[in-house]
Structures are given as structure tokens and as C-alpha cells.
C-alpha positions as CSV (number, residue, x, y, z in Angstrom):
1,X,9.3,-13.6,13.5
2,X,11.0,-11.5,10.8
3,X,14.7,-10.8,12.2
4,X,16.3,-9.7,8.8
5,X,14.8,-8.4,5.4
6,X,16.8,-6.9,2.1
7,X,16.3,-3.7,1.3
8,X,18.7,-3.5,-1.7
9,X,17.1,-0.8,-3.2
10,X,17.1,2.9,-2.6
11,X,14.5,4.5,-0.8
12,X,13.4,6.8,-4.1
13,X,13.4,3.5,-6.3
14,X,10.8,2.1,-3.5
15,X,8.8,5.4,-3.8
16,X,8.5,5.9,-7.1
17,X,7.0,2.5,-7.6
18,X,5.1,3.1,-4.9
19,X,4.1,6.5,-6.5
20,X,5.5,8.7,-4.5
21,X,8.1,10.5,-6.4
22,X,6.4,13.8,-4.6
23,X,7.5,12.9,-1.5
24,X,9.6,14.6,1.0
25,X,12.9,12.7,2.1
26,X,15.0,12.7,5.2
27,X,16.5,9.1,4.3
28,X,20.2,8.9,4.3
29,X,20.3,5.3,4.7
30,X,22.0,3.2,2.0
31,X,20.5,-0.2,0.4
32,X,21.1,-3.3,3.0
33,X,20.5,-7.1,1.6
34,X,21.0,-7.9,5.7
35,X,18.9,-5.0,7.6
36,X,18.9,-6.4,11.0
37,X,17.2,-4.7,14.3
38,X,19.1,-1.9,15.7
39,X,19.7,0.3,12.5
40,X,17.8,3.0,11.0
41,X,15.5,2.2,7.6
42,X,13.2,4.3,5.7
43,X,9.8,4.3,5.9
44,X,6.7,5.3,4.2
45,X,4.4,7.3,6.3
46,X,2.1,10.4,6.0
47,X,2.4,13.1,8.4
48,X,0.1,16.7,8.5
49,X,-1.3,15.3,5.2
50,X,2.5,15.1,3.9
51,X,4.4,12.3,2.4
52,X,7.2,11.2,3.7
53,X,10.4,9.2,3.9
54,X,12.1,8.7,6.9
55,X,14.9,7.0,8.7
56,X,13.8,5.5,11.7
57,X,15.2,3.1,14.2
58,X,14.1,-0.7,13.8
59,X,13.2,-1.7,17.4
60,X,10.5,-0.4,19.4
61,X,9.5,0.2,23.4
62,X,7.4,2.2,24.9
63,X,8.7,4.3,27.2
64,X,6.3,3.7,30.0
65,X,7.2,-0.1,29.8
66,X,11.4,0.5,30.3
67,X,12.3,-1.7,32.5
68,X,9.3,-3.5,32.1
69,X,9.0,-5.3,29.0
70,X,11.4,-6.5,26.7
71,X,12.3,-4.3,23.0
72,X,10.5,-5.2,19.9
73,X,11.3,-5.5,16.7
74,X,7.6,-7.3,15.6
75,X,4.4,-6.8,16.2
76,X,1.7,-9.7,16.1
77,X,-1.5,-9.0,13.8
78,X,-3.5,-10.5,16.5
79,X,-2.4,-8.0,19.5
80,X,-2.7,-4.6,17.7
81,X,-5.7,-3.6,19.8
82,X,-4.0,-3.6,23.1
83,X,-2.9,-0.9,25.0
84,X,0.7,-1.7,23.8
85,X,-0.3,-1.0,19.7
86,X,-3.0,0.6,19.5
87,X,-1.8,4.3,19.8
88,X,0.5,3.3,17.2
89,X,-1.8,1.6,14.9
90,X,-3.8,5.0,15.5
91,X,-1.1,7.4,14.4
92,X,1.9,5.3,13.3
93,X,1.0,3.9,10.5
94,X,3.6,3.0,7.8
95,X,4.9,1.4,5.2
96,X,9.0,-1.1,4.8
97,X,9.4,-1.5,1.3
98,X,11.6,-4.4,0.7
99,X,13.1,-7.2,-2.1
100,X,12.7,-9.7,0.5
101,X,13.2,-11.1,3.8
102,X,14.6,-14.4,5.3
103,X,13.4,-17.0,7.2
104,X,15.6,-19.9,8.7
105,X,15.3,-23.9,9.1
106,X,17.4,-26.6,10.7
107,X,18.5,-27.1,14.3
108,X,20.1,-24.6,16.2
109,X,24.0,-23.6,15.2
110,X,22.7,-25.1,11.5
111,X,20.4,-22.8,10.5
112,X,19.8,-22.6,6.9
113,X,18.5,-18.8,6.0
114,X,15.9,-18.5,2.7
115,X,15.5,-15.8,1.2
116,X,11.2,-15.1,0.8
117,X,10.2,-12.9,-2.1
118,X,7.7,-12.4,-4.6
119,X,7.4,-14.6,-7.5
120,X,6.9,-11.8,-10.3
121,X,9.9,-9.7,-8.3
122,X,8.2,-7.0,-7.3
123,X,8.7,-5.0,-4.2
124,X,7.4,-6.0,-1.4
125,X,5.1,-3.2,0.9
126,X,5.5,-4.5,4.5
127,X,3.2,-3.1,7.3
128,X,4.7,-1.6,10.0
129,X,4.1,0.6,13.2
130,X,6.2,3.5,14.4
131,X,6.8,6.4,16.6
132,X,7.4,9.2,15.3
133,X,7.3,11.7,17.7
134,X,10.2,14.0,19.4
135,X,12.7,12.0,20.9
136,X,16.3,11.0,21.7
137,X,18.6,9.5,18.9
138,X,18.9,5.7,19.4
139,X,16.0,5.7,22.0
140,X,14.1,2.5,21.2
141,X,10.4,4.0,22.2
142,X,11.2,6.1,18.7
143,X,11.6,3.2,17.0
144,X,9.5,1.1,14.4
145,X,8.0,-2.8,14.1
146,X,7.2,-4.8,11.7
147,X,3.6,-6.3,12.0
148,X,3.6,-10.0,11.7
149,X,1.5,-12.7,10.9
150,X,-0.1,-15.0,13.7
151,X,1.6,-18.5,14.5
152,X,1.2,-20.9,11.5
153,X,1.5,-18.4,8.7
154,X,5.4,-19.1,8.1
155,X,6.5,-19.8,4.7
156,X,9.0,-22.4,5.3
157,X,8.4,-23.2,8.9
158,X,4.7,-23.0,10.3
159,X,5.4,-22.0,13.3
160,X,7.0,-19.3,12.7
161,X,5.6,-15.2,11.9
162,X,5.8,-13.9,8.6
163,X,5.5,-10.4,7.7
164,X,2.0,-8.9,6.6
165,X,2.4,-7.5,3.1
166,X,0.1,-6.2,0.9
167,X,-0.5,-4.3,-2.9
168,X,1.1,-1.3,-3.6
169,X,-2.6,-0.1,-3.7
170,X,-4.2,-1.8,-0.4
171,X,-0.8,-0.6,1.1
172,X,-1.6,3.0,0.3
173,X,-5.4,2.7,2.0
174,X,-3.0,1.2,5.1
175,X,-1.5,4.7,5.6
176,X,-4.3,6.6,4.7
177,X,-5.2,9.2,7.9
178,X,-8.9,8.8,7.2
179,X,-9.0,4.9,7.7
180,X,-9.6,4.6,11.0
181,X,-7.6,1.8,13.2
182,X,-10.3,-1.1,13.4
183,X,-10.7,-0.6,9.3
184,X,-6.6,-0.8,9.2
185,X,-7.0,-4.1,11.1
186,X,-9.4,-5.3,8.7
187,X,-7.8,-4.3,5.6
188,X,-4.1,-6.3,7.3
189,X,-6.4,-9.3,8.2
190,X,-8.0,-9.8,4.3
191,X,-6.0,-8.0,2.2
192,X,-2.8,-9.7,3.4
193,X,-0.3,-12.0,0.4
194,X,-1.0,-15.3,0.1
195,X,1.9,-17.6,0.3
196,X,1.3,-18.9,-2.9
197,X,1.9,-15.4,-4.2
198,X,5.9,-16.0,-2.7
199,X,9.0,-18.1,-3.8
200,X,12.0,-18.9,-1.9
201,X,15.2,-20.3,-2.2
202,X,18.8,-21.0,0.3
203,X,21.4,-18.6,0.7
204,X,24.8,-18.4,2.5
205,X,24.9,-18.5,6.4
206,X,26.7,-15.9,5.8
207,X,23.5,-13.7,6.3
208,X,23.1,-15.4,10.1
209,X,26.0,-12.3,10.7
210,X,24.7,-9.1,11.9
211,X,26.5,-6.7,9.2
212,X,27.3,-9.0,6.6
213,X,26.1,-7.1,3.4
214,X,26.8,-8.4,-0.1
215,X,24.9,-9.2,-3.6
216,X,25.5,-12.7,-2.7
217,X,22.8,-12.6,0.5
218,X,20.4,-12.7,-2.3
219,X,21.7,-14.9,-4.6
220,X,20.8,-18.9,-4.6
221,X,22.9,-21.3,-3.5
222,X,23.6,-24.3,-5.9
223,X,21.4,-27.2,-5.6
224,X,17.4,-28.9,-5.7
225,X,14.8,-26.6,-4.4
226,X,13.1,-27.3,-1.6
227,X,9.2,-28.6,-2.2
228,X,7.4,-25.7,-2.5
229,X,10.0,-23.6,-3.4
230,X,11.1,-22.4,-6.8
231,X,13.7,-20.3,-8.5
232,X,11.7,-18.5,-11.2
233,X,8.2,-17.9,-12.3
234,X,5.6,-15.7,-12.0
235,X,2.4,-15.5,-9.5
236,X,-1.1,-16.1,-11.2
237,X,-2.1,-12.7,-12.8
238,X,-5.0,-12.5,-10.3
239,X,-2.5,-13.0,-7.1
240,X,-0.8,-10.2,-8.1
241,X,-3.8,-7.6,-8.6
242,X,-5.8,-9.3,-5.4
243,X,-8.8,-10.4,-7.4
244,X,-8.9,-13.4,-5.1
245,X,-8.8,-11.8,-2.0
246,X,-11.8,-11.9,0.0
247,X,-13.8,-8.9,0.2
248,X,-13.8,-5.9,2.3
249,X,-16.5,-3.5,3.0
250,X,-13.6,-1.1,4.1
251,X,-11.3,-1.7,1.5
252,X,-13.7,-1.4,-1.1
253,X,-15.3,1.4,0.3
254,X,-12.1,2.9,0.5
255,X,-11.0,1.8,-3.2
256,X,-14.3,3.5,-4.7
257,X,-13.2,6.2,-3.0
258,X,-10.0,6.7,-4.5
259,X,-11.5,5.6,-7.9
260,X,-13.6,7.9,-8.0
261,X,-11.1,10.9,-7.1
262,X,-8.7,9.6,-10.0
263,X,-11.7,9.7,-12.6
264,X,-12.8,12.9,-11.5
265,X,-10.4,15.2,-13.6
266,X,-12.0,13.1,-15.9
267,X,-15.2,13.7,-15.7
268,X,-15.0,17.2,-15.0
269,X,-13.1,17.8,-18.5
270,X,-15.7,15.2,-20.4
271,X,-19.0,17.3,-18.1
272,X,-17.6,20.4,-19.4
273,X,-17.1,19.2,-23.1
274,X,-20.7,17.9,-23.5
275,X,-22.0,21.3,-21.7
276,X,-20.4,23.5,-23.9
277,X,-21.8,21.5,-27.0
278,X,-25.5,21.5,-25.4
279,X,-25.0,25.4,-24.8
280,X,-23.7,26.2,-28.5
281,X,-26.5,23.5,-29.9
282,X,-29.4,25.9,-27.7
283,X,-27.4,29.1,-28.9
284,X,-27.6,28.0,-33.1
285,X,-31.3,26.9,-32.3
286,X,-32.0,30.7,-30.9
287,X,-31.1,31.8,-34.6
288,X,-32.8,29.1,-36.8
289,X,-37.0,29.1,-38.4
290,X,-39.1,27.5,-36.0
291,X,-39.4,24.4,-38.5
292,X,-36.1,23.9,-38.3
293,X,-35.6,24.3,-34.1
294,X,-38.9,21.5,-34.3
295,X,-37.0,19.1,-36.3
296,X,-33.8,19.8,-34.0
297,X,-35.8,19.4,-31.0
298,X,-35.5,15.6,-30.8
299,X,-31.5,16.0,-31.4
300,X,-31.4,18.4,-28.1
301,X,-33.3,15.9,-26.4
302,X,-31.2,13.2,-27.5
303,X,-28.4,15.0,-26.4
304,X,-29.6,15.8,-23.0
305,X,-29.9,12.1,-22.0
306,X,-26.9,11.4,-23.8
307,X,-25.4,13.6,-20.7
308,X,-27.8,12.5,-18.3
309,X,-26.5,8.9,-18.9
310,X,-23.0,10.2,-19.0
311,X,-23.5,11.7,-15.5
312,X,-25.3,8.6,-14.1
313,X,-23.8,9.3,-10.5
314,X,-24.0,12.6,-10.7
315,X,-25.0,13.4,-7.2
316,X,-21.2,11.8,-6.5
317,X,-19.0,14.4,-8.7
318,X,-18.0,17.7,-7.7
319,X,-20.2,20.5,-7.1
320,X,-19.0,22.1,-9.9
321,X,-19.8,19.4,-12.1
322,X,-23.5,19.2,-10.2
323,X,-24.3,22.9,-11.2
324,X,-23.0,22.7,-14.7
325,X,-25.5,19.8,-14.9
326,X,-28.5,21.9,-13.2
327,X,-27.3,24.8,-15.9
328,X,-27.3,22.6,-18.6
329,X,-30.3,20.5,-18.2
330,X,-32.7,21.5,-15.5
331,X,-32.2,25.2,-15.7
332,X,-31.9,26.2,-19.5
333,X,-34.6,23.1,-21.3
């Protein structure tokens, strides 16, 4: 399971990376290189279409299972359909940005902590569920969990859980409201890290102590590496853009989606461009001899698929774009 991450950075250095520098903060929470359960971290969510960054409290239960089961701070990729996560991975949907987090070896009273990051250093988008609706301060059913990956998916130790972390962009389409819960299941299951886009390396035992907080929880300890592990690099280019991710219907459905609404400004400017040229070419053809408008026919023309080609799918722009096309081309030739 993940019991500890670092979260050195503060929670506007997360968003802005993650592009959201628009977003609305109630974070008071400093930077941690030892979170540990029981303390309240920021999180990415979006609530009443808003973005937001919140503290919340890192341990969950529901409060129909007090007394029944046991707090959380994880939850398992595998279980997030069952009546225990599935309101949350309805409407709780959200986002632990991070450096890093640690995973342990050696017997017990020796553990050895690692600290597990990305190879090209960039932040890491963990997915996580959360309440968060009214409650009392402290109460762990208004807490959050980290979703986990299923046994044999640990870095250093395979049977243990590693977090589920994705792109800053697939982590986006994660807390989208629109994506409904078995498409947020599918984008966790493929669009998930792989461990060869990770590096690790020991640390002082001094992170095993709930509290302890210094630079030196994420600095390496002197000696070899362990196999596998290294101390610099960088990930393949294509591990850290997800080009070798399998594909998703839902994620790429989801990706066009959002492509196509960051091109349209776009395409609305260049639509409007070449229908003002087509209008002021019809208007000088109004006022020249009829020789000349014949020999400037074939120019129109040219023009007019020129725009049609521009506008191949034009039936997905706006409907603003749509009728400047009908104005411009149907309508007026």
C-alpha cells in the first residue's frame, strides 16, 4: 500500500503545472517530504463546474460502516465498483499531486524506505477518491484515499500496492464530471505509469517516523543502487507523453474532445478570416466587366474549396462557424 508520499511543493506550484492557476484555493497546508495518514493535504477536484484546491483529511470511512470496518487510507483499483467506492468514484473524484512516495524492503524493525519518483522529475498526479461533503472536522468518513494498484504492481517489492498515476493530461479527463465512473475505471486501468517510467533510490529510516520532515527524506543515501534502480536519467520520450499506452475508446474519445475545444478559438478566427476575404473577393467582382468577373470565376471557385477543405469537419465546429460556412458558400455562390 502507499503509507507515505512527499509533497514538497506548494499546492499553487502543483496547479500551475497542472494548469490550474484559475483555480480556487482553501489549502493552508504547507509542503511535507513525510505526508503520513491522519493529516490534511490538498487536492485537485472540480466541484459545480469549479476548480478547486482543498485540504482534506488523508483517511477515509464511511459512516455507515463505523464500527464496522476498519479506516482507509487506500483504495484497491480492483474494488472501486463495490458498494464501498463507487459513490465516491461517482462524485469524488480527484487528483494528489506529489514529488514522490516511498516504498519499504527488509524484514520487520529493518525496514529500508525508497523513495519512488519519476525519472524526468516531474510531478506526479496520483488518483484519489474523497468525500467532500458537509461534515465534522477530523471525521474520517470526510476523508480522502489514495487508489492503488492491484497486488504485484509494486516497484521494489511485488507484492506490494503502488499508487495509480497518470499524465497531467489523462489526469485531467480523471476529474472530468462528464466521464462517467466505468470510463474513469477504464482510463485508471490503461492509462496508468509504467514502472519503467519510475526511478528509486534509499533514504534515511528516518522517514519510518510519523512527523519527521526534512530535505534529507528525499535526498539519497551513499552507496550502489539497487538493480533496477537509478539516480538520474530521463524516461523514453514516448513514456512520458503515453504514446505506448494501450488504447482507449474512452480516453481517446475524451482527448478528441478536448482537442477539438482548444483548436476551436482557432478555427473560429481562421473561418472568419477566409469568410471575410470570399465576401470582399464577391463584393470587387459586383463592380468589375463581365470579362473580367469570367476570368475571376475560377479564382472564387478555387477559393471556395480552399475553405471547404479548410472546414473538412465542419459539421463538428460551432454553430457559428457552420452558418458563416452556409453564408459563405451555400447561400451567396
Amino acid at each position: 500500500m502507499c503509507g507515505r508520499f512527499d509533497q514538497s511543493q506548494t499546492a499553487r506550484y502543483y496547479a500551475n503545472v497542472f494548469g490550474w492557476a484559475d483555480a480556487v484555493y482553501d489549502s493552508e497546508s504547507a509542503p511535507a517530504y513525510n505526508v503520513s495518514p491522519g493529516t490534511y493535504r490538498p487536492l485537485m477536484h472540480i466541484q459545480d463546474g469549479e476548480r478547486r484546491i482543498d485540504d482534506v483529511f488523508w483517511s477515509y470511512r464511511a459512516k455507515w460502516a463505523e464500527g464496522k470496518l476498519p479506516i482507509s487510507i487506500n483504495a484497491r483499483l480492483d474494488k472501486l465498483t463495490n458498494r464501498y467506492w463507487s459513490r465516491l468514484l461517482k462524485n469524488g473524484r480527484a487528483i494528489v499531486a506529489a514529488e514522490g512516495w516511498y516504498e519499504w524492503t527488509g524484514e520487520k524493525g529493518k525496514k529500508q524506505p525508497w523513495h519512488i519518483h519519476r525519472k524526468d522529475r516531474a510531478p506526479l498526479f496520483m488518483l484519489a477518491l474523497a468525500n467532500f461533503g458537509p461534515y465534522e472536522e477530523n471525521r474520517a468518513e470526510a476523508g480522502f484515499v489514495l487508489v492503488t494498484d492491484a497486488a504485484g504492481e509494486g516497484m521494489l517489492d511485488i507484492h506490494d500496492r503502488r499508487p495509480v498515476v497518470l499524465s497531467a493530461q489523462d489526469a485531467a479527463l480523471w476529474l472530468d464530471p462528464a466521464l462517467p465512473p466505468e470510463g474513469a475505471l477504464e482510463l485508471a486501468r490503461n492509462a496508468a505509469l509504467p514502472p519503467d517510467a519510475f526511478e528509486w533510490f534509499k533514504v534515511t529510516p528516518e522517514v519510518n517516523r510519523a512527523g519527521a520532515n526534512s530535505p534529507q527524506m528525499a535526498t539519497p543515501m551513499p552507496g550502489k543502487p539497487a538493480p533496477g534502480s537509478t539516480t538520474a536519467g530521463h524516461a523514453p520520450a514516448d513514456c512520458r507523453d503515453g504514446a505506448d499506452r494501450p488504447g482507449s475508446p474512452v480516453r481517446d474519445l475524451l482527448e478528441d474532445r478536448q482537442q477539438r475545444h482548444q483548436s476551436q478559438r482557432q478555427t473560429d478566427d481562421d473561418a472568419r478570416a477566409l469568410a471575410q476575404a470570399l465576401a470582399a473577393f464577391e463584393h470587387l467582382l459586383g463592380d468589375t466587366p463581365a470579362r473580367t468577373q469570367r476570368a475571376s470565376f475560377g479564382v472564387m471557385c478555387l477559393l471556395r474549396i480552399l475553405f471547404h477543405i479548410h472546414l473538412y469537419d465542419i459539421h463538428g465546429a460551432s454553430p457559428k462557424v457552420r452558418k458563416m460556412w452556409m453564408l459563405a458558400v451555400a447561400g451567396r455562390w
